[in-house]
C-alpha positions, -999 to 999 in steps of 0.1 A, spaced: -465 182 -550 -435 80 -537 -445 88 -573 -429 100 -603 -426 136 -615 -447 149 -633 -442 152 -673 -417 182 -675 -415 186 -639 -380 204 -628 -350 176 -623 -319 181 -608 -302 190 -639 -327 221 -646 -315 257 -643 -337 285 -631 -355 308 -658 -338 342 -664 -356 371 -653 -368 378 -689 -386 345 -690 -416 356 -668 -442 370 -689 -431 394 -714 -456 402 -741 -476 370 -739 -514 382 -739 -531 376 -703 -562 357 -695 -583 392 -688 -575 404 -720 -601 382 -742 -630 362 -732 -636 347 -706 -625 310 -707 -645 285 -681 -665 295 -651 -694 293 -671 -714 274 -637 -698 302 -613 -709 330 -635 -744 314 -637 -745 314 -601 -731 347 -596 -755 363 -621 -784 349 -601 -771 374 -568 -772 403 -593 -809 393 -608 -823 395 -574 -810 428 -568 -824 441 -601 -855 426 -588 -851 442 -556 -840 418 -532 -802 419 -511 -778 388 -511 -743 381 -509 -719 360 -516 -682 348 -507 -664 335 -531 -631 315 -522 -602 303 -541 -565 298 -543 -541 320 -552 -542 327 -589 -571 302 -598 -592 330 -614 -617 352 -590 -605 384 -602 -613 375 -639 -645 362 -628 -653 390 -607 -643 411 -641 -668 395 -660 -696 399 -634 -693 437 -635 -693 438 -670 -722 422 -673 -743 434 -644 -733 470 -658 -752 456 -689 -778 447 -669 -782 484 -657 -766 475 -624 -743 502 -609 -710 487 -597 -687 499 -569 -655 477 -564 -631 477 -530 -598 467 -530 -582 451 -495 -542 453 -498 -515 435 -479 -503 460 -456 -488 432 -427 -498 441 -394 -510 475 -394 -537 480 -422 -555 512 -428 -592 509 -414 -616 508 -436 -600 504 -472 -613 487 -492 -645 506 -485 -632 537 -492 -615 522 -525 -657 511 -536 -670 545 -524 -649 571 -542 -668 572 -570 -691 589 -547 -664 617 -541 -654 622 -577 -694 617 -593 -712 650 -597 -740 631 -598 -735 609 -564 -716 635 -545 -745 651 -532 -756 624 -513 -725 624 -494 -733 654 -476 -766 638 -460 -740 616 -443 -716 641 -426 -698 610 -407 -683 599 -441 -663 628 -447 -629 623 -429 -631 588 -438 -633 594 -478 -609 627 -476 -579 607 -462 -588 614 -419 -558 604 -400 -556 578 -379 -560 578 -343 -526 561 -322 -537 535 -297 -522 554 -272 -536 585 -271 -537 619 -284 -496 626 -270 -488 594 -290 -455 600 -305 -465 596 -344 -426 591 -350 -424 558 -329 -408 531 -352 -440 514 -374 -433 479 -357 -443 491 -320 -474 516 -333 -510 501 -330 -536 516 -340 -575 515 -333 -611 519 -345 -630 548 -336 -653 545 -301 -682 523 -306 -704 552 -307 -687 568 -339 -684 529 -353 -721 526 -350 -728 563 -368 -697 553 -395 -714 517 -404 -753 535 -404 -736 563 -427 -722 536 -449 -752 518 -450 -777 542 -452 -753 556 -484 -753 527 -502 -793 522 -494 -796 557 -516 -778 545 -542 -795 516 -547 -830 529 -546 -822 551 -576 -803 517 -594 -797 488 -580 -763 481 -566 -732 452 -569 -709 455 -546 -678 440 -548 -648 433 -525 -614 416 -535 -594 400 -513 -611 400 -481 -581 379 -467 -562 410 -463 -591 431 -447 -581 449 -415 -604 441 -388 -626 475 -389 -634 465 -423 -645 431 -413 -670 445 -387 -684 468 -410 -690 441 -440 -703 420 -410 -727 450 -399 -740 456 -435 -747 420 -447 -769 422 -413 -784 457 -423 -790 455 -457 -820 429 -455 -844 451 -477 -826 468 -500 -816 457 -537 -781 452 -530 -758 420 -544 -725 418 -524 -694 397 -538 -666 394 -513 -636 370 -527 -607 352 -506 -580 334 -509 -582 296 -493 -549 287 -495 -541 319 -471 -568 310 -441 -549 293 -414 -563 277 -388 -562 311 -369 -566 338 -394 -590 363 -385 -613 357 -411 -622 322 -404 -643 327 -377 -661 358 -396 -668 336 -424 -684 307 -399 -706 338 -391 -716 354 -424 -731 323 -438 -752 320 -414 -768 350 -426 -801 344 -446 -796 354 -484 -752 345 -477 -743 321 -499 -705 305 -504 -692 296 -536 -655 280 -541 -638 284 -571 -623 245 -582 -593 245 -603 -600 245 -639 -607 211 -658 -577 203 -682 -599 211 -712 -604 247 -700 -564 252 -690 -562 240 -727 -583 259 -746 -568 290 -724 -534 280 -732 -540 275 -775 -563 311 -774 -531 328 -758 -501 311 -776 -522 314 -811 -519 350 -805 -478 349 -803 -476 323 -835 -485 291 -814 -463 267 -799 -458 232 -803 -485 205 -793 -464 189 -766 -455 221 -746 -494 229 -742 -498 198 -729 -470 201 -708 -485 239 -697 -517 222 -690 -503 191 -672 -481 214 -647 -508 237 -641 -533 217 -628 -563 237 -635 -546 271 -620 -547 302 -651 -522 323 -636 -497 290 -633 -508 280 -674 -500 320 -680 -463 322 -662 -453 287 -675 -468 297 -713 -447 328 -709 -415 303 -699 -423 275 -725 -424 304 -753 -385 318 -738 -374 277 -740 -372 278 -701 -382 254 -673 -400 276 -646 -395 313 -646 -382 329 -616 -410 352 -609 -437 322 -608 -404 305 -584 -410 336 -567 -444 335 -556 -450 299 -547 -417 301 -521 -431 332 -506 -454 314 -489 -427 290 -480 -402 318 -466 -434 320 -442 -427 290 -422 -408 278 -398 -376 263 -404 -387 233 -391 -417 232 -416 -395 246 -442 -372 215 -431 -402 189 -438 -410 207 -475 -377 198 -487 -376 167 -479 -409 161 -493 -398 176 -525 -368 153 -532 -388 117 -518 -415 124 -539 -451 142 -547 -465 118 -526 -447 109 -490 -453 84 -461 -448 91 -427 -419 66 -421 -397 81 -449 -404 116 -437 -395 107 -405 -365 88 -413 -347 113 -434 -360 149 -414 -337 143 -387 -363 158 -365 -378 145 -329 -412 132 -334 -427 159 -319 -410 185 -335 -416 167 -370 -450 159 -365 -457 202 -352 -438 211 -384 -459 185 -410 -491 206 -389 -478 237 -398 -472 227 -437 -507 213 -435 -524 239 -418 -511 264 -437 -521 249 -475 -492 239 -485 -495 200 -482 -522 179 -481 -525 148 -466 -543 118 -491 -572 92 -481 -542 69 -474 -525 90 -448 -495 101 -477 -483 136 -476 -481 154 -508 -478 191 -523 -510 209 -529 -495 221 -560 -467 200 -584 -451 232 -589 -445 243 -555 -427 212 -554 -409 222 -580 -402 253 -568 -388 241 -534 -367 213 -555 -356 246 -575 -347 265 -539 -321 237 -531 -281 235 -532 -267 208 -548 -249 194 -515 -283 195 -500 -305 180 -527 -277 151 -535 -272 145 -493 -314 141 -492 -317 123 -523 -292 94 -507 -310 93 -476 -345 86 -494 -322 59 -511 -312 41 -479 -344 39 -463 -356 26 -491 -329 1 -497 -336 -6 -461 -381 -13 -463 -380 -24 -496 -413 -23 -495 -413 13 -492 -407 17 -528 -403 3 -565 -373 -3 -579 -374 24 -600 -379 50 -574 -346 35 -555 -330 36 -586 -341 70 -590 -328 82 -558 -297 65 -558 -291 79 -593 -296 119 -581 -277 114 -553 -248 102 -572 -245 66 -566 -243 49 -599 -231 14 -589 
């Protein structure tokens, strides 16, 4: 995220953007049409034709953080509303450990609750009640749990299997009436966060619903599935499932990022020809990325703290061994061989090579045809560059320049000279 930076890229000498250089009043990407996607719309739209002409799919829809599935997803509804397609959209949220069961489907089913018009179909399914009105939970311990027990040491869990299996036949057999008076999109955003109750019971419905004209849309982030989140193994499953189809979300092409970045700086007065190309360049095809540095390019800064924000969240995540291995990748280089991380991470082999698996495994290196290490975005690099003291950057910076003094063929010339430049050695 060893090459040169890339054009506008953060150097040692850059300051961090003020608070007042993250967005501001620049416009944002959901607030005019829709810019690329045109394939994955196409695609999607086929899922919703089928349910208008009475026949159930699904699909999952995965993509990295900020790439563009909610603005996609926006557009779908829109347009299957035009079709005469009722939409009900779910919401999973980040709650850490201890999520509240069931959601995001009580987030798509309270239009049911507040609709004169749909409420009355609620009372066929009498199971649904506590669940839509805001039913307590029940403590894993029983019913002389002490409720004030400190959050971190309460667990909490699903109903018996009994009153699972008359909650997921109410849900189903719900959404089967709504459909046969108008067919039905369902949609659920960010399934990555979806507690484990909620899991089974999109599981049990995309196994259900196999007659009914019902499209379901579930999105996810890939750059948050480890190698043991929860929802890996339920995705393995789901496709499995005739009518499941997967769809992944590719960054968008340069020309898109551009035409996205011109619509929304025409709308504050433009900007000058080089810093679009310098947006588009640094955002490699992510819209959220092109919006925050747009936003920092208008204020004259470099990279504004709330995008510096995000990307080293998922940082803070690590270990500080893998946290260890990102630095020094950011100062060698956006691309890094073994021997050079090895040579400068101080770390045993073992504990090196565990850490690089952790960085990998968790999205935020990659690992290129020709076994180099390198960032999965240049501006997490940036970021993590940005995250450094100057003691730390300049102490790095010579031991990149020593090794490669030492394997010349580890390097150009310009790249020791670069490294021996940052870390103050100007003879």
């Amino acid at each position: 995220m060893d090459e040169p930076a890339p054009a506008g890229a953060l150097t040692s000498s850059a300051v961090l953007s003020l608070p007042s250089a993250t967005i501001g009043s620049v416009p944002r990407w959901d607030e005019g049409p829709l810019v690329g996607r045109a394939e994955e719309l196409a695609r999607l739209m086929v899922h919703v034709d089928r349910a208008v002409e009475g026949r159930p799919s699904a699909v999952l829809v995965a993509g990295d953080a900020g790439v563009g599935k909610t603005r996609l997803l926006d557009e779908l509804s829109r347009r299957a509303g035009e079709r005469g397609v009722r939409v009900l959209t779910g919401h999973c949220v980040d709650l850490g450990d201890v999520g509240l069961p069931y959601l995001p489907f009580v987030d798509l089913l309270r239009p049911v609750v507040t609709d004169p018009g749909l409420a009355p179909g609620l009372a066929r399914h009498p199971e649904l009640a506590g669940l839509l009105t805001g039913r307590p939970l029940t403590p894993a311990d029983g019913e002389g749990a002490d409720l004030g027990q400190p959050m971190p040491h309460r667990t909490f869990r699903s109903p018996p299997d009994d009153g699972r299996l008359q909650l997921f036949e109410s849900v189903a057999g719900l959404l089967a009436e709504l459909a046969a008076d108008t067919p039905l999109l369902v949609v659920l955003e960010d399934l990555h966060w979806a507690d484990r109750s909620s899991r089974d019971l999109l599981r049990y419905l995309l196994a259900r619903l196999v007659d009914e004209p019902i499209a379901v849309v579930a999105s996810y982030r890939a750059d948050d599935l480890h190698r043991r989140h929860p929802l890996r193994p339920l995705l393995a499953e789901l496709v499995r499932l005739p009518g499941v189809e997967r769809l992944t979300l590719e960054p968008l092409p340069d020309a898109d990022v551009d035409a996205l970045v011109r619509g929304l700086a025409a709308a504050e007065g433009g900007m000058p020809a080089g810093t679009v190309e310098d947006v588009v360049a640094r955002a490699e095809g992510n819209a959220f990325y092109a919006e925050e540095l747009l936003a920092a390019g208008l204020a004259g800064e470099a990279l504004p703290l709330g995008l510096t924000d995000v990307l080293l969240a998922r940082v803070e995540q690590l270990s500080p061994a893998a946290q260890q291995v990102l630095r020094v990748a950011a100062v060698a280089g956006r691309s890094v061989r073994h021997e050079l991380m090895s040579a400068v991470a101080g770390q045993a082999p073992a504990e090196m090579e565990q850490a690089l698996a952790e960085a990998v495994h968790r999205h935020l290196l990659l690992v290129s045809e020709d076994g180099r290490y390198r960032f999965r975005h240049a501006l997490l690099r940036e970021a993590v560059l940005a995250d450094l003291i100057p003691g730390e950057r300049v102490r790095l910076h010579a031991a990149v320049a020593a090794h490669l003094t030492a394997h010349p063929g580890a390097g150009t010339a310009a790249e020791r000279a670069h490294h021996a430049r940052e870390s103050n050695d100007l003879p």
